[in-house]
C-alpha positions as CSV (number, residue, x, y, z in Angstrom):
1,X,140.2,151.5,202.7
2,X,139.2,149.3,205.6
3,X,139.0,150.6,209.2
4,X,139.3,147.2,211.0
5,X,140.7,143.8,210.7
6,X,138.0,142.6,210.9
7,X,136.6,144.5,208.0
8,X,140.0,143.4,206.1
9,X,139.2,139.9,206.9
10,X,135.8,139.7,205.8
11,X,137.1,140.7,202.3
12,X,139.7,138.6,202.1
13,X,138.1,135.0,203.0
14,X,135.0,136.0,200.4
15,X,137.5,136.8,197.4
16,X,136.7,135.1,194.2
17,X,138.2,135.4,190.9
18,X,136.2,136.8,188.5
19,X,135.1,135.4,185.0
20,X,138.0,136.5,183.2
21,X,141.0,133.9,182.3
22,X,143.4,134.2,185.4
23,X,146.4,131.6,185.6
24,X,148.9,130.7,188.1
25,X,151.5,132.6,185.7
26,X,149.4,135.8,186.1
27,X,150.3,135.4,189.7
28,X,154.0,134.9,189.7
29,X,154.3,137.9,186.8
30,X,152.4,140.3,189.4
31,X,155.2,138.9,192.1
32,X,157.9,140.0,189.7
33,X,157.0,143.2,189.2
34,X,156.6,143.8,193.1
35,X,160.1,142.5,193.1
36,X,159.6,139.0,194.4
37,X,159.1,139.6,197.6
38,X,158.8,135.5,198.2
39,X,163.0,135.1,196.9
40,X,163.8,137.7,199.7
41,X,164.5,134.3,202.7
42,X,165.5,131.2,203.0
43,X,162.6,129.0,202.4
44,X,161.2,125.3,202.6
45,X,158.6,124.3,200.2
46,X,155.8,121.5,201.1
47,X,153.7,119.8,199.8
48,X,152.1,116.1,200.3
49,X,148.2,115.0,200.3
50,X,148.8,114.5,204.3
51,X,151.0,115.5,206.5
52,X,152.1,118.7,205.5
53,X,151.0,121.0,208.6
54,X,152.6,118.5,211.1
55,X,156.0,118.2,209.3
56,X,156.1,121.8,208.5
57,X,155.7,122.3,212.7
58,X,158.2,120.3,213.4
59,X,160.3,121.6,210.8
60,X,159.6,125.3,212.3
61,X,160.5,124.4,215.7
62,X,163.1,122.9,215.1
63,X,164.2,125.6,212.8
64,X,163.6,128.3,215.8
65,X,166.6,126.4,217.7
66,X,169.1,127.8,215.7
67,X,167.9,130.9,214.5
68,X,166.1,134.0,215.8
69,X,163.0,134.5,213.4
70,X,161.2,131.4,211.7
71,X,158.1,131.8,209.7
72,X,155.5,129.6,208.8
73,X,152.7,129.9,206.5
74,X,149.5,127.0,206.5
75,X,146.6,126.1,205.6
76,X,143.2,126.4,206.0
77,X,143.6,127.9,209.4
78,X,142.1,126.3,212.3
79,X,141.2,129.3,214.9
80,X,141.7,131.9,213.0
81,X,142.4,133.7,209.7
82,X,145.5,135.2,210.8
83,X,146.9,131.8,212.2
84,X,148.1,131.1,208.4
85,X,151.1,133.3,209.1
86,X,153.4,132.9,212.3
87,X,157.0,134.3,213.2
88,X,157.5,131.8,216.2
89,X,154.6,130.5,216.5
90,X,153.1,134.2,217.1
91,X,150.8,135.3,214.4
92,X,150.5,137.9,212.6
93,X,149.1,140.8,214.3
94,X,145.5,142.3,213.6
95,X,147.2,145.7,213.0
96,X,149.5,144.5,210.4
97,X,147.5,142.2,208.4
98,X,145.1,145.8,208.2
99,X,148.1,147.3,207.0
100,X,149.2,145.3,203.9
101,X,145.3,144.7,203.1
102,X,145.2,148.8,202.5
103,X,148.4,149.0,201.2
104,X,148.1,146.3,198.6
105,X,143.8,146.8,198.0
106,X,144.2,148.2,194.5
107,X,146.5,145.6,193.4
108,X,144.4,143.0,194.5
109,X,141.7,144.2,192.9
110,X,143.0,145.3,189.6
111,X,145.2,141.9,189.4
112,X,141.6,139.9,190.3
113,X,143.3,137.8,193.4
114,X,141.6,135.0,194.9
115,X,141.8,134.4,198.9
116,X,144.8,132.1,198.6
117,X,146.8,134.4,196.5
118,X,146.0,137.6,198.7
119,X,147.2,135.5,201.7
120,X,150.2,134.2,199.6
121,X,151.3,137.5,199.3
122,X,150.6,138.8,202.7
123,X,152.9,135.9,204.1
124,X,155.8,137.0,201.2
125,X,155.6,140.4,202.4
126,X,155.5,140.0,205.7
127,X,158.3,137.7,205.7
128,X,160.6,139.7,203.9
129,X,159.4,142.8,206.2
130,X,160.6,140.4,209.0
131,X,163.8,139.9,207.8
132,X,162.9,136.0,208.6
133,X,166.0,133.5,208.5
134,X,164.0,131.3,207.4
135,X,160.8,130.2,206.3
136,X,158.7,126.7,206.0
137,X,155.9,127.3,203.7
138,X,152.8,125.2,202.9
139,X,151.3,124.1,199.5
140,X,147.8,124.9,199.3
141,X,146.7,122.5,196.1
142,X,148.8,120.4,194.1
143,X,152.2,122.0,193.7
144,X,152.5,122.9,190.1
145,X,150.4,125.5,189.6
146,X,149.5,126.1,193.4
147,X,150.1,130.2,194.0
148,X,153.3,128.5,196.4
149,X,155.1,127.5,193.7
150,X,156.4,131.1,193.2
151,X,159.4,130.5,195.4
152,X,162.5,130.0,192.9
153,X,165.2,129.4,195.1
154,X,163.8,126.9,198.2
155,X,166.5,125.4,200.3
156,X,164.8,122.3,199.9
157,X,161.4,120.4,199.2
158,X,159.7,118.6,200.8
159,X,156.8,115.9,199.2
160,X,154.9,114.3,202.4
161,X,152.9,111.9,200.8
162,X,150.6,111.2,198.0
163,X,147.0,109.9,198.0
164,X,143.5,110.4,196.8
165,X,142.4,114.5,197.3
166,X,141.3,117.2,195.4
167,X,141.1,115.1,192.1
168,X,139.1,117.5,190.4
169,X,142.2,119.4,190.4
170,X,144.8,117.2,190.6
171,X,144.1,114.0,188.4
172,X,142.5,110.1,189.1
173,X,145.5,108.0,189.5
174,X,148.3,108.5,192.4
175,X,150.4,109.2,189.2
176,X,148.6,111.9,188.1
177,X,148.8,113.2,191.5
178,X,152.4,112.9,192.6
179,X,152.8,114.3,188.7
180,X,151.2,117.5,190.0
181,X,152.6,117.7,193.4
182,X,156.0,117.3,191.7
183,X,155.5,120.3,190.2
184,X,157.5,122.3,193.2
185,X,160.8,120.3,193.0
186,X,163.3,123.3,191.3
187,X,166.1,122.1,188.9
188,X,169.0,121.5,191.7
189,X,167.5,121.9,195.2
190,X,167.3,119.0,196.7
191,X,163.8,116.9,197.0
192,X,162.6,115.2,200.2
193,X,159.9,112.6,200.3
194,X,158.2,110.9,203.0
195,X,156.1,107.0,202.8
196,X,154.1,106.3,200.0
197,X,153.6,104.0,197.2
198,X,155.8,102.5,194.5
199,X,154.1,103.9,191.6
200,X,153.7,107.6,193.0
201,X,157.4,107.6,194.3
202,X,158.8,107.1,190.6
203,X,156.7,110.1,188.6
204,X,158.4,111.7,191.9
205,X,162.1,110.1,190.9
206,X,161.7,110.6,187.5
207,X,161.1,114.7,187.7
208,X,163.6,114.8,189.9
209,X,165.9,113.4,187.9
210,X,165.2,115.9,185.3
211,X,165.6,118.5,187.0
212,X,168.8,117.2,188.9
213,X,167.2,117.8,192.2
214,X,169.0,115.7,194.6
215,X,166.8,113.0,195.9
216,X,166.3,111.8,199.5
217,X,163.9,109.6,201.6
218,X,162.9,110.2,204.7
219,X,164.7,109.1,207.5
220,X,163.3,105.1,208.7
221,X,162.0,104.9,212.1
222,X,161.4,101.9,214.9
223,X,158.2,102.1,216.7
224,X,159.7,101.7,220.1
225,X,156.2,101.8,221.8
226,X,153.2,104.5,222.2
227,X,155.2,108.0,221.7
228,X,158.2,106.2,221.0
229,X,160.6,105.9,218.0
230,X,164.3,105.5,217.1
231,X,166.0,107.0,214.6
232,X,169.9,106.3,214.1
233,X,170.1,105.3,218.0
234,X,168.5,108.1,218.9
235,X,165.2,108.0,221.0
236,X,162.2,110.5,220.0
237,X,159.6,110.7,222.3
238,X,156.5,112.5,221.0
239,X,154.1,115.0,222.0
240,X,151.2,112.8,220.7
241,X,150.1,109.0,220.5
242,X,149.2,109.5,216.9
243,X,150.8,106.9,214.7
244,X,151.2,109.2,212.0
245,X,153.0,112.2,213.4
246,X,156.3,109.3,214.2
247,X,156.0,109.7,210.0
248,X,155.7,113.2,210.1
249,X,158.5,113.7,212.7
250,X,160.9,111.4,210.7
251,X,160.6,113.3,207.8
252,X,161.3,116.6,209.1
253,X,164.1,115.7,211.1
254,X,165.6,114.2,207.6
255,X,165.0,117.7,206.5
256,X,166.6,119.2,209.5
257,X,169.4,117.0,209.0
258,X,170.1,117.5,205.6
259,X,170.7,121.7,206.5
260,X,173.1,120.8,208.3
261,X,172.4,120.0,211.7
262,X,172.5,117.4,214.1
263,X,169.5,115.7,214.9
264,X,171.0,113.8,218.2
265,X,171.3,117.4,219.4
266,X,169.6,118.0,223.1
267,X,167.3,120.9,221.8
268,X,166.5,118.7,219.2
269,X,165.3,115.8,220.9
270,X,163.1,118.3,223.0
271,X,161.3,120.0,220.6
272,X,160.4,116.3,218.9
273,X,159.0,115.7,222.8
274,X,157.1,119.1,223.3
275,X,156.0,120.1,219.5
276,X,152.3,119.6,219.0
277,X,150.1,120.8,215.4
278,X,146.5,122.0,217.3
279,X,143.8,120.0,215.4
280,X,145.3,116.8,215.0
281,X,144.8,113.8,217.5
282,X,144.7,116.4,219.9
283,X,143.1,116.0,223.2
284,X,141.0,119.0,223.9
285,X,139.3,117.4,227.4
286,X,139.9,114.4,229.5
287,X,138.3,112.1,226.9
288,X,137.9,114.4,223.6
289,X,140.0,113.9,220.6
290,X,139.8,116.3,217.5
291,X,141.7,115.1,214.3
292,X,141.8,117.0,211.1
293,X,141.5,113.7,208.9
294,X,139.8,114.4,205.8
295,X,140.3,112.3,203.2
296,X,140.6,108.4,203.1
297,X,144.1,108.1,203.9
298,X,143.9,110.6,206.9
299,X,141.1,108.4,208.3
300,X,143.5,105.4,208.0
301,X,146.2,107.0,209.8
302,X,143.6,108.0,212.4
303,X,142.3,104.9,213.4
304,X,146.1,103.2,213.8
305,X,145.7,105.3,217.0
306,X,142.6,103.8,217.9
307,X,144.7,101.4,220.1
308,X,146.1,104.0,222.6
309,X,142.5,105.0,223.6
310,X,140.4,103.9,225.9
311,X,137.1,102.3,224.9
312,X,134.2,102.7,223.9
313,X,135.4,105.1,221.3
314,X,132.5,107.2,219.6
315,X,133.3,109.2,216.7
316,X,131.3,112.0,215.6
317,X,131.7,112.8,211.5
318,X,131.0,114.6,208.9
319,X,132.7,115.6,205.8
320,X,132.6,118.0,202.6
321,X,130.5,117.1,199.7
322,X,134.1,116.7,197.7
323,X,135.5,113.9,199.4
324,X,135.0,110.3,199.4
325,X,132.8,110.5,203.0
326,X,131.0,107.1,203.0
327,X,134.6,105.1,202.3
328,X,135.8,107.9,205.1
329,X,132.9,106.7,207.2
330,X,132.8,102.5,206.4
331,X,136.6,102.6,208.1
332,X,135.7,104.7,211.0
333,X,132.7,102.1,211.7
334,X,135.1,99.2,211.3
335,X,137.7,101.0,213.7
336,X,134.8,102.5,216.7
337,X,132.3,101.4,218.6
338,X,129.6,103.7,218.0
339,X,129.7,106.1,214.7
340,X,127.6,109.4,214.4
341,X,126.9,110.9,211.5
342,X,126.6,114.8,211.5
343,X,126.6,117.9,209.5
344,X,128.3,122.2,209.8
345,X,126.9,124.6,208.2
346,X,128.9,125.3,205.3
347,X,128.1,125.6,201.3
348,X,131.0,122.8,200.6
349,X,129.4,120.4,203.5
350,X,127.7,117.3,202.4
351,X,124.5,116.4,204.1
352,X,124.1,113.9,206.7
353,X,121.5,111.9,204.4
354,X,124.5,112.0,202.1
355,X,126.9,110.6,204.3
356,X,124.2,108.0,205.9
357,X,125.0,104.2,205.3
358,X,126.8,102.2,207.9
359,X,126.6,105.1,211.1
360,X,125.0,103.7,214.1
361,X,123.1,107.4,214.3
362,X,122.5,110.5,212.5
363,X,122.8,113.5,214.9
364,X,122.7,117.0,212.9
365,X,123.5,119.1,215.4
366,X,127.1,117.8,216.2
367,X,126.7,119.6,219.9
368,X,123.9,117.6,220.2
369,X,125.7,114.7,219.5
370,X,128.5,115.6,221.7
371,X,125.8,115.3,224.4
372,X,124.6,111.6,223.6
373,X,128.2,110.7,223.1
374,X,128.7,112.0,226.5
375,X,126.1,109.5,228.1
376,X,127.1,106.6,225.8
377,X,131.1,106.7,226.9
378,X,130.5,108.0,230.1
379,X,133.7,108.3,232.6
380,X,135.5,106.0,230.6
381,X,135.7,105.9,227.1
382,X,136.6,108.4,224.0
383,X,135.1,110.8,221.7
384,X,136.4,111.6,218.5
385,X,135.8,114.4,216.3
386,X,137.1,114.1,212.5
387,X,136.4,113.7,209.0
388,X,136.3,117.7,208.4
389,X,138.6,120.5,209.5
390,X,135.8,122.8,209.3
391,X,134.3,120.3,212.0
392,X,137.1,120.1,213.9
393,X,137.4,124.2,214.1
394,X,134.0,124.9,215.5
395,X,134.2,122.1,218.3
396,X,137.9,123.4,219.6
397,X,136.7,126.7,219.8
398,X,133.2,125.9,221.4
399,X,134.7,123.3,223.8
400,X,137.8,124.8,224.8
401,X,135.8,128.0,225.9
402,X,132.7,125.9,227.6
């Protein structure tokens, strides 16, 4: 039994399965017997290569409108462990994540659960504990076979987009991909999907059409100008100049409207204007920006924004040895005026040397390239951080508290 959270903590984010064969349906077969604790709320399922945090937000807050208790489960967290698993934006408390971690130790250990499930299963008991109206949860991997896709009766789902990440899981081709991601849509509950191409959009039609999910798009939106968008004659003006999160914001409020609601409403219009997913394009100092991009088609989105900020724009990567970090890298350079190549001390990082190519610098020490970045922009320009959430974690915490 642990005596702290901290202790509880520690245990959970090490977890590994062991050597012995342990499958997705091992997981939802231990969920039964507990009762399905996961079937005991409303729920909305996501899942998407990008995109997924941001439109579950919105989705949340716009949720927490209408009813008294909205959870939300994500991932990885970004300040904290426990920031996976909110109830209004409040997460779970210290104390209660203890709690469950006792309670449920022996089963963890006997059933041989990884991180992921353990946390799974926290936010399915919690949630039901909570009595939650209603809850937007967030795939991990995939869909399929992702310990998520133990919900059986989601109000909807939601597929944000499809691109190249986590092949080694997932499959080569956008096909393969959407094929996998797919994998949550249940026979009848409706399926929402956001932009993305032709080829992954049909795997995506045709399993929903076998499953007689009802199939929607997201809503359309004109780009009105920075922050700006319209929807149906309706203005949406947005927390953020990302490009991306107009996307994001169109899709959930598709989703929003397909419950039922009405999306011209006044409280819905200002939670659009005041919602805001910590991590990406956020501005943590007068001329800092941290973005969670990590894969190729996160950089993309990224550096549409490049236009709202002033230059010169100096962006300070790195990435994990899994992704595609040079491509990542060759479209920052394109996009920035000066690119520094870093590195965070993590097992899954990739080394600078790794990364090295077409950067203007390689700075290790990514505070140490804060500083040169400092004296190359000076009072005018921008800094970016991105490339890596683990990145991206360590600089909001370190300059938020300097």
């Amino acid at each position: 039994m642990f005596k702290t959270y901290q202790e509880a903590e520690e245990f959970v984010t090490t977890r590994r399965r062991s050597t012995r064969k342990h499958s997705f349906e091992d997981f939802s077969m231990l969920l039964e017997k507990l009762g399905n604790p996961q079937d005991s709320f409303c729920s909305i399922h996501v899942a998407g290569t990008n995109g997924k945090g941001s439109t579950s937000n919105y989705i949340c807050d716009m949720l927490q409108t209408k009813y008294k208790k909205v959870g939300l489960f994500t991932s990885p967290h970004l300040m904290c462990h426990r920031d996976r698993i909110r109830i209004n934006n409040e997460w779970i408390t210290e104390e209660r994540y203890l709690q469950y971690i006792n309670e449920y130790y022996e089963i963890i250990i006997e059933n041989d659960l990884a991180m992921f499930e353990i946390v799974t299963l926290l936010a399915s008991l919690y949630f039901k504990d909570e009595k939650v109206d209603y809850a937007v949860i967030e795939v991990g991997i995939g869909g399929r076979i992702d310990p998520t896709n133990v919900l059986h009766h989601p109000k909807l789902t939601v597929i944000t987009s499809i691109g190249y990440d986590h092949m080694q899981y997932l499959g080569n081709t956008l096909e393969e991909i959407a094929s996998e991601k797919a994998g949550i849509i249940k026979k009848g509950v409706p399926i929402v999907v956001g932009e993305m191409k032709k080829s992954a959009l049909q795997v995506i039609q045709e399993i929903a059409h076998e499953k007689e999910a009802p199939f929607y798009h997201s809503f359309s939106h004109n780009d009105i100008g920075e922050r700006q968008m319209e929807i149906e004659n309706q203005v949406y003006t947005l927390s953020t100049s990302a490009m991306y999160q107009k996307q994001n914001a169109s899709l959930a409020l598709k989703v929003i409207s397909l419950l039922g609601f009405d999306i011209k409403d006044d409280s819905m219009v200002q939670v659009i204007q005041k919602s805001l997913w910590l991590g990406r394009f956020e501005q943590i100092k007068e001329n800092v920006i941290i973005d969670g991009a990590h894969n190729e088609e996160g950089i993309e989105a990224l550096v549409s924004s490049f236009q709202y900020l002033e230059r010169p724009i100096v962006v300070i990567f790195t990435a994990l040895n899994d992704k595609r970090g040079k491509e990542m890298a060759k479209t920052l350079k394109k996009h920035a005026d000066y690119l520094i190549v870093t590195e965070i001390e993590n097992k899954r990082a990739s080394s600078a040397d790794a990364l090295s190519g077409v950067e203007d610098e390689i700075i290790t020490d990514w505070k140490e390239a804060y500083q040169f970045a400092k004296e190359y922009v000076k009072e005018k320009g921008t800094i970016v951080f991105s490339g890596s959430l683990y990145l991206i974690s360590e600089v909001r915490k370190h300059l938020l508290n300097d």
